[in-house]
Each structure stands twice: as C-alpha cells, then as structure tokens.
ZAMARGU-4260 file (C-alpha; in steps of 0.2 Angstrom, whole numbers, plus 5000, padded with zeros to 4 digits):
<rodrens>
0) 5718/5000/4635 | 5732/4997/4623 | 5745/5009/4619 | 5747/5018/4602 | 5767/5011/4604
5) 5762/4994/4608 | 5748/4994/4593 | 5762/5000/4581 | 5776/4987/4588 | 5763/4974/4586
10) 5762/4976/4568 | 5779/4982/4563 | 5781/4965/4571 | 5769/4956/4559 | 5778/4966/4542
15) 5795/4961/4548 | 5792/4943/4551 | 5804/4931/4557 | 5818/4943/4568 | 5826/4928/4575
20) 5824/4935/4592 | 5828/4951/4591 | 5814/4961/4599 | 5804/4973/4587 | 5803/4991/4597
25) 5795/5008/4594 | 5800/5023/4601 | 5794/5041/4605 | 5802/5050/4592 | 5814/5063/4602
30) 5811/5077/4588 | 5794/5078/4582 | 5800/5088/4565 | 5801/5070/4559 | 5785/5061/4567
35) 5778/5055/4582 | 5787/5038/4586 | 5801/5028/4576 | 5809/5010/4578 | 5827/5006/4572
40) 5819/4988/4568 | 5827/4990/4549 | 5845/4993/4554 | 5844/4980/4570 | 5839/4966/4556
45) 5849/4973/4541 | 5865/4963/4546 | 5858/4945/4550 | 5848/4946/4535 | 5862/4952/4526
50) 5853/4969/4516 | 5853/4987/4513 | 5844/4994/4531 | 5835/5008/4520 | 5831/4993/4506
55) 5824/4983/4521 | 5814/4996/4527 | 5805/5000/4511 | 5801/4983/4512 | 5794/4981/4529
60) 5783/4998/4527 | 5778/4991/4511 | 5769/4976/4521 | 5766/4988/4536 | 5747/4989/4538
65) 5743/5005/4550 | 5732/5017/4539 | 5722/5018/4551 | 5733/5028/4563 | 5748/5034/4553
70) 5753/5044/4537 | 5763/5031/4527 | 5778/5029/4535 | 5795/5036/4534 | 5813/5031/4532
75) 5827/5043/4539 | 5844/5043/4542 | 5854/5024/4539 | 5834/5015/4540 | 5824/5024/4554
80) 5807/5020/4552 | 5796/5037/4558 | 5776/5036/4561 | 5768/5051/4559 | 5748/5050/4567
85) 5734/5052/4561 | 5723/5067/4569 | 5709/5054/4568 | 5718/5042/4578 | 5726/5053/4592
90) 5706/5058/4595 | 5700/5041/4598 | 5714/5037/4608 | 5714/5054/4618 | 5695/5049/4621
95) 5696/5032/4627 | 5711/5038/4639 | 5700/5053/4647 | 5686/5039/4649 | 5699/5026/4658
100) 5703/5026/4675 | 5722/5021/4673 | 5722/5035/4660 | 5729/5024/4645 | 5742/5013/4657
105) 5739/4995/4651 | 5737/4981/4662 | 5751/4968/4663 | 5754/4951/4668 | 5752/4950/4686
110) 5770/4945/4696 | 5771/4945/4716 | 5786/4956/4719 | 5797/4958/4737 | 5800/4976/4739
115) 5813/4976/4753 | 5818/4996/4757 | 5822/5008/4770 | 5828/4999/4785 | 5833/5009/4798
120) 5843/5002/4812 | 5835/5000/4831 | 5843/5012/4844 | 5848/5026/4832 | 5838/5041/4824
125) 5833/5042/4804 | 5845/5053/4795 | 5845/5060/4777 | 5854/5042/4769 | 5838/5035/4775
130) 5828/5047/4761 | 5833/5038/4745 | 5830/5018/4751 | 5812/5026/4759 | 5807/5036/4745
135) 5815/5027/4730 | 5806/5011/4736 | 5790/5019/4739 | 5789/5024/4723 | 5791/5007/4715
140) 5779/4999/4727 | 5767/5011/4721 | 5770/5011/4703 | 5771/4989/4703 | 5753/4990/4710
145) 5748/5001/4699 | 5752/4990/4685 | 5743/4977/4693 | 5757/4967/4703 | 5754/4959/4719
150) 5766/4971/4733 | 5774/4965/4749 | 5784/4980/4756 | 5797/4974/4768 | 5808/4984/4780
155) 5824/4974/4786 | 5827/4986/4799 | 5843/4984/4808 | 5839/4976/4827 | 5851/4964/4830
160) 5869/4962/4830 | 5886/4966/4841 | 5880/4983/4845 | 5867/4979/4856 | 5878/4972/4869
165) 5884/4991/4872 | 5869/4995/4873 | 5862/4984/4884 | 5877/4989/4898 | 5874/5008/4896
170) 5856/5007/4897 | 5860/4997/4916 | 5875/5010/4920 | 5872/5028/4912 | 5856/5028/4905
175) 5846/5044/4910 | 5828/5041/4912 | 5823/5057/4914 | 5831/5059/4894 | 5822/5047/4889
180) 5807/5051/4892 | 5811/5066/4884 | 5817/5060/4868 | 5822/5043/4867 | 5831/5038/4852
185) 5841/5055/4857 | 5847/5046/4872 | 5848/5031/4865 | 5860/5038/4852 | 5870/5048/4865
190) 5872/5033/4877 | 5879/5022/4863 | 5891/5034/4858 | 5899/5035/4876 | 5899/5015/4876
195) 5909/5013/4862 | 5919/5027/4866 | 5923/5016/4881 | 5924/5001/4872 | 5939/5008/4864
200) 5949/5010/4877 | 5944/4998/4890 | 5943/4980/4885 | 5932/4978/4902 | 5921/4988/4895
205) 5920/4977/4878 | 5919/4962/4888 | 5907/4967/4898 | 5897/4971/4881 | 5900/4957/4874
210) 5892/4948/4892 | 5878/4957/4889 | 5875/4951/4870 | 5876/4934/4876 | 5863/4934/4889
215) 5852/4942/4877 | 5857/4929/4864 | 5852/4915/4879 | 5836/4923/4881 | 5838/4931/4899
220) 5823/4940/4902 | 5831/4955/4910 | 5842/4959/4892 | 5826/4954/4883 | 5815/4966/4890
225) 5827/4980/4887 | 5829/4974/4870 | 5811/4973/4866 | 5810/4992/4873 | 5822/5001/4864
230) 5815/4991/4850 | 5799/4998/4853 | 5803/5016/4857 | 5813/5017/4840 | 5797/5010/4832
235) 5787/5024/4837 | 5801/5037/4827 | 5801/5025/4812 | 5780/5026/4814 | 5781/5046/4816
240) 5794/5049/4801 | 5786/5036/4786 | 5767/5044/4793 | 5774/5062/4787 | 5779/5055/4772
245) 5765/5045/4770 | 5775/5028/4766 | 5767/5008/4776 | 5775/4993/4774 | 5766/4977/4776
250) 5778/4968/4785 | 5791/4974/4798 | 5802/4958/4802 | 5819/4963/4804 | 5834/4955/4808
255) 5832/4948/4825 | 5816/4935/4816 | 5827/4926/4808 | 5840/4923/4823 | 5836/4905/4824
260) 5836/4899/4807 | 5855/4905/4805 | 5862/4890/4810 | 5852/4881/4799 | 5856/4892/4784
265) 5876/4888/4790 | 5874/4869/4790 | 5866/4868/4775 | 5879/4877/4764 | 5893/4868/4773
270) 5887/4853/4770 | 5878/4856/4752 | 5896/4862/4748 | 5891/4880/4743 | 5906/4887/4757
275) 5917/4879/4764 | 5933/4881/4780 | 5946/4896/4779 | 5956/4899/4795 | 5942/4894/4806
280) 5929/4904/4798 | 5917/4897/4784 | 5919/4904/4768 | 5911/4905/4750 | 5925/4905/4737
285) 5922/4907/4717 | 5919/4891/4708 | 5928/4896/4692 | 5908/4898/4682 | 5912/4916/4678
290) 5923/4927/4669 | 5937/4933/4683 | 5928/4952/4678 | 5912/4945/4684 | 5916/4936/4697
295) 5910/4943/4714 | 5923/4931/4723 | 5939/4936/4716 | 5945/4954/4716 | 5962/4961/4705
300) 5977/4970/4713 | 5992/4974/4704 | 5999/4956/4706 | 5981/4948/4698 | 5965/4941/4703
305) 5964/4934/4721 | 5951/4928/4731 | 5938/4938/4740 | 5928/4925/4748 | 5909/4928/4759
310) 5910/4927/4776 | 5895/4917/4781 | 5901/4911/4797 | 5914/4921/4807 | 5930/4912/4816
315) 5923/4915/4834 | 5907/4907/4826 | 5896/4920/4824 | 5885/4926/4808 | 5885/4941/4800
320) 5875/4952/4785 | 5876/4938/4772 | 5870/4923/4783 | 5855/4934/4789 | 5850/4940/4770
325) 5853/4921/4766 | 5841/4916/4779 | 5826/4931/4775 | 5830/4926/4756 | 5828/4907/4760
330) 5811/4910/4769 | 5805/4923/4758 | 5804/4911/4746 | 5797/4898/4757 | 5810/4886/4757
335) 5814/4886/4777 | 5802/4885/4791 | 5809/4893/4806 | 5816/4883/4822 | 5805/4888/4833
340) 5792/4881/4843 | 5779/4893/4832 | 5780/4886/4814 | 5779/4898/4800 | 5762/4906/4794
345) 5757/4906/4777 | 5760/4923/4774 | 5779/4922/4780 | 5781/4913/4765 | 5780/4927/4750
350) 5783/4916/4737 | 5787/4931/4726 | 5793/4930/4707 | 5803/4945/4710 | 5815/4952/4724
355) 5821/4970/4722 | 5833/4977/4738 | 5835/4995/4737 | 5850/5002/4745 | 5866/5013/4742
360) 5879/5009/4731 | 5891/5004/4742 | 5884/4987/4746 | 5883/4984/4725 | 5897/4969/4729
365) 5888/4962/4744 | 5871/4958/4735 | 5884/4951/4722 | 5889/4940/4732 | 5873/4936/4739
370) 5864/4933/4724 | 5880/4920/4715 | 5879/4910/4733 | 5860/4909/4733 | 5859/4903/4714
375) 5873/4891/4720 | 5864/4884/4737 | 5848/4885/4727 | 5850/4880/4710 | 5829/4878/4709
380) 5824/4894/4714 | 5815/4905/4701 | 5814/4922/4708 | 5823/4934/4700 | 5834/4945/4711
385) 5837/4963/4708 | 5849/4976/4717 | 5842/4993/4715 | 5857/5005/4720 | 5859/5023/4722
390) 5872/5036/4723 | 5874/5047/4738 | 5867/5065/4745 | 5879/5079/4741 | 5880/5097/4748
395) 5883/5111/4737 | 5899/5112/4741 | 5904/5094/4735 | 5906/5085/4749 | 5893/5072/4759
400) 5876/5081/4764 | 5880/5086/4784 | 5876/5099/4794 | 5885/5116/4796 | 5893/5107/4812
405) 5898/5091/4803 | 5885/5081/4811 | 5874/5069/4801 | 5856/5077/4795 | 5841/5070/4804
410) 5827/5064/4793 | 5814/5075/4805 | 5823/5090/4807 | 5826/5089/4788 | 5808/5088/4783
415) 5804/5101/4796 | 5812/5113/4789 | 5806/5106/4772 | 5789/5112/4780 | 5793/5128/4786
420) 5801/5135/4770 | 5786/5130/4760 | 5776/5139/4775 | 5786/5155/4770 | 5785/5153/4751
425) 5766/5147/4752 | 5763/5162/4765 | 5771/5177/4753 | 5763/5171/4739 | 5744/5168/4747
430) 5746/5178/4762 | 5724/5182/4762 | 5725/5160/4764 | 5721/5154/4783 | 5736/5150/4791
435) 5731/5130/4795 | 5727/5131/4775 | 5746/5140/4772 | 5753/5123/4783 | 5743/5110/4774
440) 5748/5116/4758 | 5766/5119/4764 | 5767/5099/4769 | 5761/5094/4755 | 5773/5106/4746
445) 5788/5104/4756 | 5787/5084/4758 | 5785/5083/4742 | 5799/5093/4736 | 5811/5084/4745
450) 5807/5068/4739 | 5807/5074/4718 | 5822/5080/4723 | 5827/5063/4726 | 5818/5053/4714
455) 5824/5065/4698 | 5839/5061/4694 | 5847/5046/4687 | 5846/5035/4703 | 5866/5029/4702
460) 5871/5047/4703 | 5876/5057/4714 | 5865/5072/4717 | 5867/5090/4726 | 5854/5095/4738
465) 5850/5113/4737 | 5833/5121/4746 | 5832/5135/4731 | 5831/5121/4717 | 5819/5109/4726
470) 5806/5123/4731 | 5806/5134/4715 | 5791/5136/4706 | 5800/5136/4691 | 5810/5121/4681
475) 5807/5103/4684 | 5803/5103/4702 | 5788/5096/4713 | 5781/5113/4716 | 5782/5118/4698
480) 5770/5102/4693 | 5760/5104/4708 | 5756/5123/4702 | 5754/5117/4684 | 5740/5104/4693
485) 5731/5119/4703 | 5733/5132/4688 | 5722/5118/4679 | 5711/5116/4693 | 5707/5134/4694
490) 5699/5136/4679 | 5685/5124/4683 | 5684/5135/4699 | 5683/5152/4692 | 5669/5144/4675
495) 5657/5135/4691 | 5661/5119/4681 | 5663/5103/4690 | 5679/5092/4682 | 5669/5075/4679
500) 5656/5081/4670 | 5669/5084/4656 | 5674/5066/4654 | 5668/5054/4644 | 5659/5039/4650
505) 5668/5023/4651 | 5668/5013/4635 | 5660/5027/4625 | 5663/5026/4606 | 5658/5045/4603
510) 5657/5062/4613 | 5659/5080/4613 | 5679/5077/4608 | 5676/5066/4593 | 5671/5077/4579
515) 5678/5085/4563 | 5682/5101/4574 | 5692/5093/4588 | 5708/5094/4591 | 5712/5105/4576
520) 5724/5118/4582 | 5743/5110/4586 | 5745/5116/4604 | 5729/5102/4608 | 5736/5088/4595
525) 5751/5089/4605 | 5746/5089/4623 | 5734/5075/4617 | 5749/5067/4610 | 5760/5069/4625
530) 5744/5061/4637 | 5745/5045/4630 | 5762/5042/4633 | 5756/5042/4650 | 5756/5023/4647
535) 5770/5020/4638 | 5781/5027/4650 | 5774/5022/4666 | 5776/5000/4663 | 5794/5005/4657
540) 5799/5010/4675 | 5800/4994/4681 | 5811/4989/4668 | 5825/4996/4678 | 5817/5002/4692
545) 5819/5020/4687 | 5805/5033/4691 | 5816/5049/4684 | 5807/5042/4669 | 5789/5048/4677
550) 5797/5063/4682 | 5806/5069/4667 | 5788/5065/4658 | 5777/5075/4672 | 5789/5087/4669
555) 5786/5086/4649 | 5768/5086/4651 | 5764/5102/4661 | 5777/5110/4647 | 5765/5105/4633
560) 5750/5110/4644 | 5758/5126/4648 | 5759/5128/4628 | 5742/5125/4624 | 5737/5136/4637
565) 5746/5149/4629 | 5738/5145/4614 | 5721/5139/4616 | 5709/5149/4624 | 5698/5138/4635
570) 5684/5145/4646 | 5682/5160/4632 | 5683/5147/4617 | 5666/5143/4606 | 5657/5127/4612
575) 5665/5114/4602 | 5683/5118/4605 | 5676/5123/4624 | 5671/5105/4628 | 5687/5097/4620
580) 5699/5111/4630 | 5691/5107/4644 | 5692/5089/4644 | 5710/5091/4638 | 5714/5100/4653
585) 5705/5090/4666 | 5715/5073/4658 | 5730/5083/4661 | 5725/5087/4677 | 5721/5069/4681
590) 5738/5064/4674 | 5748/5075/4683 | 5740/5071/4701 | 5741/5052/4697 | 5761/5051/4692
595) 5763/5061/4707 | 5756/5048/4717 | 5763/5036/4710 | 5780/5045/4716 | 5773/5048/4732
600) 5769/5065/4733 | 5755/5073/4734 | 5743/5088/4726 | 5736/5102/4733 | 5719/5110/4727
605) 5725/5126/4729 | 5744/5135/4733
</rodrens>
C-alpha cells in the first residue's frame, strides 16, 4: 500500500511542476505543534526560479490538491510547507494498514543485492569485533527482503593466506590432540600463537612455515587434509555461534575458492593496463581522473600529495586482499569462470545490481581502492558498490572493549553471559515462571539486547558497551520494546480475546475502526499516526544502510503506545472505542515484533 508521505510528495510534485531535477520530498514533521509532515520543496526551488520561497509556496499550495487528507496547507518559517491530516484520512489509512500484511511498508522495485558480512577467519575463535559486521549485516539482509529484493548473504571468511603455513608446522610438531578434542579452535588458537612466537625468533621456524604453505599451495594431500580439518572444526563454532543468534548465509565460499582465478585476475590488469611494475611488485597508481582529495591512490604528507599505489601482486609474487576481493568481485558479477577442471555453476554467478561489504572502518581506504580499480579494469560493469563501515566497541572506560585481563572478548562467552544476566533480571522479576520458561525468555532477551546495543547508534560511531544500559527495562533498549510488545499482548490474555479477530479483512473498505466515533481522542490519532510511518521509515533504511532509523522509530512507537495507554482505557472502554483500542493495540503489537525481526531480534510472549 502507498504511503500517506509518498501520496503527498506525488502531488506536491504535480503543483510544483518542472523542478529541473531537483527531487520533491515530504518529511515527518519533527514538532507536531505545526502539523504532521512538511517539505522544504518552496525554498529548494525559490533560487533557480529566482522568487520569494513564501511567494512560491503560496503558489504551489494554491494548485496543491490533497483535500482529501489535509487541512489547507501551511507556510512557516523562510517557506516550509506544513500538512496537517485529516482525522478521516489517518482512519482509512490506519485501517488498510492493520488489514496489510507488510503493515503499510510499500513494495519496491525489485534489485538482487550481495550482502557480503561477518567473515570470520579459519583457525581462530569469534570475538566481540565480529558482532557489528554479523549483526549489522543481518539486519540489512532482513530488511532488503523485506522490501522485496532478491538477498544473497555471503560470508568471505578468512581461510587462506601466509598464516596457514604456521599452522600447518604446529599442528605436525605441537598440536595436543587430546586439546583438541576438547576444544578445538582453543587449541588451534593456542598453537598458532607459539608458532609465530617462534617465527619471530627463528628464521628456521619461518622457513619451515613457509614450506609448509607451499606444499599446500601444490596440492600435497597431507597439508590439504589438515587444511580442510581445521577448516572444518572452525565451521562447526562459526555454525554454533550465528545458530544462537539466529543469522544463515546462503553462501560460504571464502578465500581459498577463488585461489585459482588470482592469476587470471593479475594478468588481466597487467595487461588491460589497470596496474602496472613498481620494484618488482605490480601496482595500481592514480590516473589523474580525480581531485587529489578524492583520490584513493595518492595520500598528503607535509611535503604534498604522493603516491599510494594497490598492491595486487606482491615482489616475491604472491597476492594479497585486493587481488582475492578483485577475483570474488569479478565472479560475483559473472565475468570470470574459474580455472579449474569444475566450471562455474550458474548460481556462482550473482549477477547482482548491488554489492554492499560490511566491515570496520579501518578498511574505508581499502574498498576505496578497490572499487576505483574495479571501475577502471571494468569500465562495463553496472553493479553499484557500497562500503558499509562502522566505528569500533568501546569499554566504559574509553578504551577498546577487552577483557579485565586485556585479552580479546570471545563472541560465545559474551553472549553467555548476555544469557545469564537476563536469566537473573528475568528470574526476580517472574520468579513463579518455570525455569526452562525463565531461560528461553532470557535468550531471547539477552541475544537481543546485545545486538540493539549494537545496531542503535549511528553505525560510523563509536559506541560504549555497558550490561546496565542494554538490559534495562527502561529507555530505548531491546528489553524496553520487547516489554512494551508483551504489556500489549497481555491485554488480550487477561480479556480471553484472540489478537486476529481484531483485524480487519484484507481489502476491506469499512469496519469497526471506520466510523464518526473512531479515533476521536488525541492519544489514538496519534499512535495511528506514528503506525504508518512504519512504512516510511523502513524503505529509507537501505538508503544508507542505516537501521538506527527502525530502532529510533520502535523506540518512538512503544512511547506513543505507552501515551495512549495511559489515556485510553481499552478493555474497560464502551464497544465502539473497544473494538478501535483494541485493534490500535494489536497493530502496534504487530509493528513492534515485525521491526524487531527485521533487526534480528526476537519477541517473547511473555517476560
């Protein structure tokens, strides 16, 4: 179903004619005082058109036709254009929402879209830097399909590369099998750590290592064999850690699939003349397109701007990050078959329109890089690349998110105790609630405090983590919404009344809601009116790949429930403000559990 926004934007459109391009928006008004939405469209068009803003909005609402859902129009300020709605219109919109299964989120033209998140590397545990990739990502997979969009979910994960030539000579010389068993990727993680400690200091060691990595690079069946192991064994704690937090992918490739196109990839921009030879290594330099401040091949020191080429080929001839992301870009695409004596399946080929990486800030000039090079090799590629960054984890005491030792959090151990301090806060507040209850509702809870935590701020800041703020049951947290979702839930429980038989049928024109009587009193108008921005803000996500916008609104939301609550007496009301109250607060209900799905995180039916 259509927005009220878009509705409004539409005609504003048609009244303002010819814009010359610019875009004609409407806006939820930020104080309601003055109306319900507002567009700057007057004052965006005043200068090329060379008028008054306020002159030129008189004008524009003079041809403005929307009687039919707003009071006549507004100017404020220097030519804000304010819509006030109509109670008429905010019920037979509220109406067709609580009878729509994507609750007012319109459909939109369908794209195929790359989600490429988490990737963890082979060999070592998850830790708490995994969390935003994972959950971030997640969360734009979920919202993109959604909208409608056709979602692959790729995870990269790091399992090839120098280190496995360590690895490979400690598993054969000090590998404990016993530890193992026991807890793999603990030993995995400890044995690595004594063979680079080695590596340091004897250069037998590394060359020993380095042995190793080129007998697995050869194919020897012995290296290969332990490789596929530890490849395994670390797939089974990727598998355990995105179960709890409920997260698949539908593809797992990884760095080692695309081993044997590298040297493709190399000759190809060596000879198409996208890099070229720099002290034996081959390099991509600038080629002068760009402003020097936008050019991810030059860097400024105090003496100017310098070069600050990508490696694509080492000196000693090996490839690194940039020639394995041009390879998986190249294939994603489905320009480049592989070398192998398999040829590529059809679903190997994405063909997306869109390619969003999600990762921390710190590899903001690396995707730079990447994205000038691929638009240089392949000038006729279409798909639009995007580099979702993040800022990092802090501790409350400023400093990166560690343990009281120093150590790096583990991504399990974190979310245990995610779990048991919800078990403890679930367990005094509902201690008559059987104890398997207490930890299903304290999974749900502590899971999905960690990851609002992580998806509420602005995604480029940094952010503190703190146990007391994520689990409270008071500000904009995950518990608070998910109490807000079970205080509505209980009050079908406690009148015997089942939440679907509230709704609307699909495509009704009339029902209990839509009569003189509904929706009279302001605390109903205005949780109706906050409802269907549901499906304003939920397309504009993607926009910037931001879902602090769907938290910020949840959060907005279960505040204007809270107020009509307060206000509007449901179960004890007369019938025709009954019926309308209680569909009001099923819809809400329905909104609340389906934004927190689409951040990942689950509901409860009871805490």
């Amino acid at each position: 179903m259509e927005t009220i926004q878009s509705i409004l934007a539409s005609r504003l459109a048609a009244a303002a004619g010819d814009t010359g391009g610019i875009a004609v928006t409407v806006q939820s008004a930020q104080d309601t005082r003055f109306g319900d939405y507002q567009s700057n469209i007057a004052m965006q068009l005043a200068k090329p058109r060379r008028a008054n803003p306020r002159q030129l909005a008189m004008e524009i609402i003079a041809k403005l036709q929307v009687d039919d859902l707003c009071e006549t129009p507004e100017i404020a300020g220097a030519g804000f254009i304010n819509f006030r709605l109509k109670p008429a219109a905010v019920i037979a919109h509220f109406t067709a929402l609580a009878a729509d299964d994507h609750l007012g989120v319109p459909s939109v033209p369908q794209r195929r879209i790359v989600i490429d998140f988490s990737s963890p590397n082979v060999a070592k545990p998850m830790h708490v830097g995994h969390i935003r990739s994972t959950v971030l990502g997640d969360a734009l997979a979920r919202i993109a399909r959604f909208l409608g969009h056709d979602v692959i979910t790729d995870n990269h994960i790091g399992d090839w590369g120098t280190q496995f030539g360590m690895l490979l000579v400690a598993w054969k010389t000090i590998l404990n099998k016993d530890a193992l068993d026991r807890d793999p990727i603990g030993e995995l993680e400890r044995i690595y750590k004594a063979q680079n400690e080695l590596c340091k200091t004897d250069p037998r060691q590394l060359d020993a290592a380095r042995g190793e990595l080129v007998k697995l690079q050869d194919g020897n069946e012995e290296n290969d064999a332990i490789w596929k192991e530890m490849r395994r064994l670390s797939q089974v704690q990727f598998d355990e850690i995105y179960s709890r937090l409920g997260i698949h992918f539908d593809r797992t490739y990884g760095e080692s699939f695309y081993r044997y196109m590298l040297r493709d990839v190399v000759n190809e921009l060596y000879h198409s003349g996208t890099a070229r030879e720099s002290d034996g290594a081959l390099c991509v330099f600038s080629d002068d397109s760009l402003p020097e401040r936008d050019d991810p091949f030059l860097i400024k020191d105090e003496n100017g701007w310098k070069p600050a080429p990508a490696i694509v080929r080492k000196a000693d001839g090996a490839s690194n990050y940039t020639t394995t992301d041009l390879a998986t870009l190249k294939l994603r695409v489905g320009f480049l078959p592989r070398t192998t004596d398999k040829p590529c399946t059809t679903d190997e080929f994405f063909r997306p329109d869109e390619i969003i990486y999600v990762t921390d800030g710190r590899q903001q000039l690396h995707f730079r890089q990447l994205f000038a090079i691929w638009r240089r090799w392949q000038p006729e590629s279409t798909a639009k690349l995007s580099h979702v960054w993040f800022g990092s984890i802090m501790g409350e005491d400023g400093k990166p998110f560690k343990t009281r030792s120093g150590d790096t959090v583990k991504l399990g151990e974190l979310l245990d105790e995610a779990e048991e301090r919800a078990f403890t806060t679930v367990t005094e507040k509902s201690p008559e609630m059987p104890e398997a209850e207490r930890r299903e509702v304290a999974r749900i809870v502590g899971i999905g405090a960690v990851k609002y935590a992580d998806l509420l701020p602005n995604r480029q800041s940094d952010y503190v983590f703190s146990w007391d703020k994520m689990l409270s049951f008071q500000g904009n947290t995950a518990p608070y919404l998910q109490y807000s979702y079970v205080r509505i839930r209980s009050i079908f429980r406690k009148g015997g009344i089942d939440p679907a038989s509230v709704r609307p049928a699909a495509g009704a024109e009339h029902s209990t809601a839509n009569n003189a009587a509904t929706l009279a009193e302001p605390g109903e108008l205005s949780l109706a009116k906050k409802l269907a921005q549901f499906g304003e803000v939920v397309p504009m996500i993607l926009d910037d790949h931001r879902p602090n916008l769907l938290c910020n609104y949840l959060y907005e939301l279960a505040g204007a429930f809270h107020s009509f609550f307060e206000s509007c007496p449901v179960l004890k009301a007369v019938e025709s403000a009954r019926s309308t109250r209680l569909l009001l607060c099923d819809t809400t209900a329905r909104v609340l559990a389906k934004g927190l799905d689409l951040l990942g995180i689950g509901v409860p039916e009871r805490m």
